[in-house]
N, C-alpha and C positions, 0 to 999 in steps of 0.2 A: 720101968714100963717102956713099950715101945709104941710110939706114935706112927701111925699110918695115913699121910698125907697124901689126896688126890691135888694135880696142878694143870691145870686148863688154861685157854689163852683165848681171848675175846676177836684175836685178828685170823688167829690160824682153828677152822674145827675140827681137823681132825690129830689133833695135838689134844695130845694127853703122857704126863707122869704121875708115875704112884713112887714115893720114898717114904723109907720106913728108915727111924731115927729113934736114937734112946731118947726119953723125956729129959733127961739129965743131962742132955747135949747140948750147945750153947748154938744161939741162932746162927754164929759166924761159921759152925758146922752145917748147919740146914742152910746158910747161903751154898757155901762151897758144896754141896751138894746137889743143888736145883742150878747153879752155874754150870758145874762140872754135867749133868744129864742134859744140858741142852745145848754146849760146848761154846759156851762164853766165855771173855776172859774175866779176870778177877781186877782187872784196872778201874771199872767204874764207882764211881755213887751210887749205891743204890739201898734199899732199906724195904724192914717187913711192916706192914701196917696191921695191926690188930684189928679184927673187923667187928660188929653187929651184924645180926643178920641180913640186912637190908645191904650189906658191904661197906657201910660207913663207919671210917676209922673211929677207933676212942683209943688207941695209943700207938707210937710209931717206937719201931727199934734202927736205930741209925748204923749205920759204920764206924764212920766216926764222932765226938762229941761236937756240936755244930755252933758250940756256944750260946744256946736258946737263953734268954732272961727273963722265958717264963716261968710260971709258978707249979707246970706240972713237970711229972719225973723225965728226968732224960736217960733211957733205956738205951745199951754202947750194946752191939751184936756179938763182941769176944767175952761180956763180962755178964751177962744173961741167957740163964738157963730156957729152954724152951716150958719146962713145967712153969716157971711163976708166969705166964700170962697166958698160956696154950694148957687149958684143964679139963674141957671134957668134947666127948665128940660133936661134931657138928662146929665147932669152933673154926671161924673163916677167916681168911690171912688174903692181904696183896704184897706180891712180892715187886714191888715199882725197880723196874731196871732199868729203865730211862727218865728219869729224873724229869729231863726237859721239857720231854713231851708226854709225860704223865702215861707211860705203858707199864702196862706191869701182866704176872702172871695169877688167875686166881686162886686156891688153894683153901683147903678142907679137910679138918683133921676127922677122916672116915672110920679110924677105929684103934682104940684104945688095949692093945695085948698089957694083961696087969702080968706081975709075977714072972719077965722076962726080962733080959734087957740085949741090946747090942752094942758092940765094941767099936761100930765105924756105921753110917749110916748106907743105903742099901736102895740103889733103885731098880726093884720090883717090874716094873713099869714104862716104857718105853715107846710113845708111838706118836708118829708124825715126825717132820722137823718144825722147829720151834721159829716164829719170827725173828726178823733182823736184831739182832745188840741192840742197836743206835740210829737214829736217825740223823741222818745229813739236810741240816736248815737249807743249805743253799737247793739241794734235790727236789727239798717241798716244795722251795719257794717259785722253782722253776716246773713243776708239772703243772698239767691243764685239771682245768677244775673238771671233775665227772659230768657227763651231758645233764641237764634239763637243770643245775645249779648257775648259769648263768656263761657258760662256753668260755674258751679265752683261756689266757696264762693267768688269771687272777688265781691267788692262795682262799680257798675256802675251805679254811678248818672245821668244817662243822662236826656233830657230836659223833656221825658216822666214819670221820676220816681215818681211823687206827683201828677201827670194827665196833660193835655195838657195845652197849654195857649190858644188854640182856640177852641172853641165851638161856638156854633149859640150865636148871640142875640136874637134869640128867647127866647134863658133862660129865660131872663129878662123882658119877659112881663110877666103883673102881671095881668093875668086873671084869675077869681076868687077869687080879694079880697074881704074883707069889704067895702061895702059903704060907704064912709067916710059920707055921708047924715044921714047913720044911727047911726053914733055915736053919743054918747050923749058928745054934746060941750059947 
């Protein structure tokens, strides 16, 4: 099967990728893929979060094993297949590429091709440049808070400082991608 994922970003709008990936491909593939479309490098932390609809995790797949000594599964991103936890459409993912300061990409498996598959994964989709990798602590800590939050070099993180957490789901249709017909499969 081929998985057809929309990926959005809450700080930049008019960013948007569409990647299309065999369900049998392992997420360390769907990283290197959503890295590689947005021209990251491959040195950081970073991990996919299984979402609910509301976008609230109920499983993470990590990078590497982090040594959790809790009592749920610890999902490694070379050793998991995108099928056991990624099954049907509508299925929402955060792709958190900065760790520290809780950014991530959102993502949305938009459509399900049965009875195909692909050899390498395929971005479709292409538009906008994507926000910074990483943030620089000392950068935050030194800009001026936004007017009418209290003026000054004071750091005020509040819940709009990296962009909002609502936007349309409109985002996330994926009009105007590749034909998955016309790929050569």
């Amino acid at each position: 099967m081929i998985y057809r994922f929309v990926m959005v970003s809450d700080e930049v709008d008019d960013f948007k990728r569409v990647i299309a990936i065999d369900s049998e491909d392992t997420f360390m593939s769907l990283r290197n893929a959503v890295l590689d479309s947005v021209g990251y490098t491959h040195d950081q932390m970073d991990s996919f979060l299984i979402c609910e609809s509301d976008w609230s995790a109920r499983a993470e797949v990590t990078l590497t094993d982090m040594g959790s000594d809790s009592i749920s599964d610890v999902w490694i991103m070379a050793d998991t297949k995108i099928e056991e936890l990624v099954e049907e459409e509508g299925q929402r993912l955060r792709f958190v590429f900065d760790a520290l300061a809780d950014r991530s990409f959102f993502m949305e498996l938009k459509q399900v091709k049965y009875s195909a598959t692909l050899d390498e994964p395929v971005v479709e989709k292409s538009v906008g440049d994507a926000p910074r990798q990483t943030t620089d602590i000392d950068e935050l800590l030194a800009a001026p808070t936004p007017a009418g939050k209290g003026g000054g070099t004071e750091f005020d993180a509040d819940a709009d400082f990296y962009g909002d957490d609502s936007y349309s789901d409109d985002e996330l249709d994926a009009e105007g991608y590749v034909d998955l017909e016309s790929l050569d499969m």
